[in-house]
N, C-alpha and C positions, 0 to 999 in steps of 0.2 A: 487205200482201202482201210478205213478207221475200223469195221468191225472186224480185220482179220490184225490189225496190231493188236487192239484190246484184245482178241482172244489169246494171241500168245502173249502179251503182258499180265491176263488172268491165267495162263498158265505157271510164267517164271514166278511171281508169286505165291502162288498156289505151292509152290516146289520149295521155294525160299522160305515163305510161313511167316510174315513179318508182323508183330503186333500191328495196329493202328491208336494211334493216338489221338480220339476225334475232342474239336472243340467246335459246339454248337449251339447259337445262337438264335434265339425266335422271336421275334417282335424285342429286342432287347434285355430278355433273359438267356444268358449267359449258361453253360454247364460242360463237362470235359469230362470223360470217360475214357477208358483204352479198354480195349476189344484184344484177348487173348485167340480165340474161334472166329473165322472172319470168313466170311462166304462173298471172295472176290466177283465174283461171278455176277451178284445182288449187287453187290458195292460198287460196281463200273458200270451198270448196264445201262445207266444214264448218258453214258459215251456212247455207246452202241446205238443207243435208241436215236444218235445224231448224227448217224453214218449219212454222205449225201452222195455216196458213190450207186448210182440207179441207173441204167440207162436210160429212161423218160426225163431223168435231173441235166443230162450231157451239157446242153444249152441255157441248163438256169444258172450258173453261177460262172463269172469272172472268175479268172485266175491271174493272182498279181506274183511274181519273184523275186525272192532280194540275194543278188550271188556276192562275195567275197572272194577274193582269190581263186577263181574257177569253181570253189566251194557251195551248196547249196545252203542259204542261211537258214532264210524262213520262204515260205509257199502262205499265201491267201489265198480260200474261196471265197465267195463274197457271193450273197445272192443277187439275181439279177431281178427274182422275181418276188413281189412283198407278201406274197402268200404262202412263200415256202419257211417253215416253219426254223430251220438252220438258219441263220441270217451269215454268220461267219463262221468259218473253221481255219485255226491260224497252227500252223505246223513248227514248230522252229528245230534250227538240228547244231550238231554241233559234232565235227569228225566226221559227218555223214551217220550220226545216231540221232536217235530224234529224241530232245533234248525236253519238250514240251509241246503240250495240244491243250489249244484255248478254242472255245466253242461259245458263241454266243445264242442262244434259241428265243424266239419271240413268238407268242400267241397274241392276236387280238380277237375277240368277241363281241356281241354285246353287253355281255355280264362281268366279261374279264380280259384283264391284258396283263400279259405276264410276260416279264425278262429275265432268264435264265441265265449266268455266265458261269462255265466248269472250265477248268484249268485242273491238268495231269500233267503231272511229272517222273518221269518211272522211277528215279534212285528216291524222288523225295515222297511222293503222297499228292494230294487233289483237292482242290475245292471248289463246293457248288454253293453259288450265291440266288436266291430266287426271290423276286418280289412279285406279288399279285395286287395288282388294282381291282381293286372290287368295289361293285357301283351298289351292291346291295347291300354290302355289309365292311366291316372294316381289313384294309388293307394290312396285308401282312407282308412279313421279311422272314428270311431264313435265309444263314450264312454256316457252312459246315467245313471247316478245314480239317482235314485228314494227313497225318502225319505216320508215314511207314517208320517204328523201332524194330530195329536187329539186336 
């Protein structure tokens, strides 16, 4: 259930208070800020918004496992179906803590198609990479790495 991790990962944070140290880039301009006041909640909800846990979903997406030593490593969803907006959500763990969640999201349109890749790390921070194809007008990029300071 990805939106019930993110909400308590938006809570230990929320409690912990960690700066963020963002580095973002737009069509190849460059710029880096850190964020003292950080509104988790806003700042994750792009995870949430890629939760594929539905019951109408049950049947759309493959489930791949990778075990080590009786160990759970990583979990693939995988969609089964090209209209669902998730294409992949990749779990990896490590102790039995989840160690990372990589989420790939795909739109296509007739105006637009866009590929989404976020990648969260709890101890470390998250990034969202987005490109949009655009048949109207020019293509863009946006790449943001988020870096949690204590």
């Amino acid at each position: 259930d990805l939106r019930a991790f993110f909400e308590k990962e938006i809570a230990r944070l929320e409690e912990e208070n960690p700066k963020i140290k963002k580095e973002i880039e737009i069509n190849g301009k460059k710029e880096q800020k850190t964020q003292e006041e950080v509104d988790f909640q806003k700042e994750l909800a792009i995870f949430i918004r890629s939760d594929i846990n539905k019951p109408a979903w049950s049947d759309k997406y493959g489930i791949d496992s990778i075990m080590s030593a009786n160990d759970l490593v990583r979990i693939d969803y995988t969609a089964l179906d090209s209209t669902l907006k998730t294409r992949l959500l990749s779990i990896e763990f490590e102790d039995a803590a989840v160690q990372r969640v990589s989420v790939t999201n795909k739109t296509n349109s007739p105006l637009i198609q866009s590929k989404q890749q976020l990648t969260f790390e709890p101890k470390k921070g998250y990034q969202i990479a987005n490109q949009q194809d655009l048949s109207l007008s020019n293509d863009s990029q946006l790449r943001i790495v988020a870096t949690f300071e204590r």
